[in-house]
N, C-alpha and C positions, 0 to 999 in steps of 0.2 A: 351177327350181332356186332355191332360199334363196341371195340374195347376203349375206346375214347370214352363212351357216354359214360355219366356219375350216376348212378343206381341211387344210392341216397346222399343227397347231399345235405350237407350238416355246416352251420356256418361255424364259424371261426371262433365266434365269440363262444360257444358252447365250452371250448376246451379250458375256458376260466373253470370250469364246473370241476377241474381235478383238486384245484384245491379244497372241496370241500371234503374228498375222502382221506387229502392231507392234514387236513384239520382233526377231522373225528380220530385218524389213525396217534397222530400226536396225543389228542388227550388221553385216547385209549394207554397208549404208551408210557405215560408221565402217571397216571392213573394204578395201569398196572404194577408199576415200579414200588411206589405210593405203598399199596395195599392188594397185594394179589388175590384177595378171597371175598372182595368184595361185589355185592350182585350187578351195583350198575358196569363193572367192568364187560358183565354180556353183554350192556345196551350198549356200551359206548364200541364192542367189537361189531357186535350187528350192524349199525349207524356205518360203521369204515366199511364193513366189509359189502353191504348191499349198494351202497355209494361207490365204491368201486368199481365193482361189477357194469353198474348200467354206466358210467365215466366209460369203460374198458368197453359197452357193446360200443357207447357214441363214437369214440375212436374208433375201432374198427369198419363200424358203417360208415365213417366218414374218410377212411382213408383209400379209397376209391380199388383193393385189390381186391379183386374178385374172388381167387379161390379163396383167400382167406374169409371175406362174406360167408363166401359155401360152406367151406369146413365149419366154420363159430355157428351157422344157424343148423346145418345137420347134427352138430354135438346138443345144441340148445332143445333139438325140436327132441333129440334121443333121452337126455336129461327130461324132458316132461313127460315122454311116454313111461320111464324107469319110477317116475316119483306114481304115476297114477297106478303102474303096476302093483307098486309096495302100497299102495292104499288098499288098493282092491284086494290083494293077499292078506294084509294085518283086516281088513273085514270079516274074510272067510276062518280066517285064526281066532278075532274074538267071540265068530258065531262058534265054531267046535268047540274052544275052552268053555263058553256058556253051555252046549252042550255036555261037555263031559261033567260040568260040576255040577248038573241037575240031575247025572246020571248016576252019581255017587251017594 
């Protein structure tokens, strides 16, 4: 394999896209300051922090190291199989708990 070659390449202008999870993290911040207890402070943390993340893949995928690709998509792909596991187990949990409360 050509360690030269770009696996993905991501232009230039994309990395404008950080300030958007700079923006959401600011209001979150001025927000929280504000009024700690109130509901939109989840919206406005989720907005920063999902926006981040994919900001953080596009960098990554566009900074051409490879192991690092490797590592970020093997932890990514193990984070999806962890999340379907916990689904599949809280299934089997609220069939037993339905069970046992018909059985009382």
């Amino acid at each position: 394999m050509n360690d030269a070659a770009v696996w993905v390449p991501v232009p230039a202008m994309f990395y404008w896209g950080w300030l958007v999870p700079l923006i959401f993290g600011t209001i979150f911040g001025w927000r929280y300051h504000r009024d700690k207890v109130r509901l939109g402070n989840g919206i406005w943390f989720s907005l920063f922090f999902y926006s981040f993340l994919t900001m953080l893949a596009i960098t990554i995928l566009g900074s051409n190291i490879h192991w690092l690709i490797i590592i970020s998509g093997t932890l990514f792909v193990l984070l999806i199989l962890l999340i379907g596991l916990i689904f599949t187990l809280q299934a089997f949990l609220l069939l037993w708990n339905a069970w046992i409360m018909c059985a009382s």
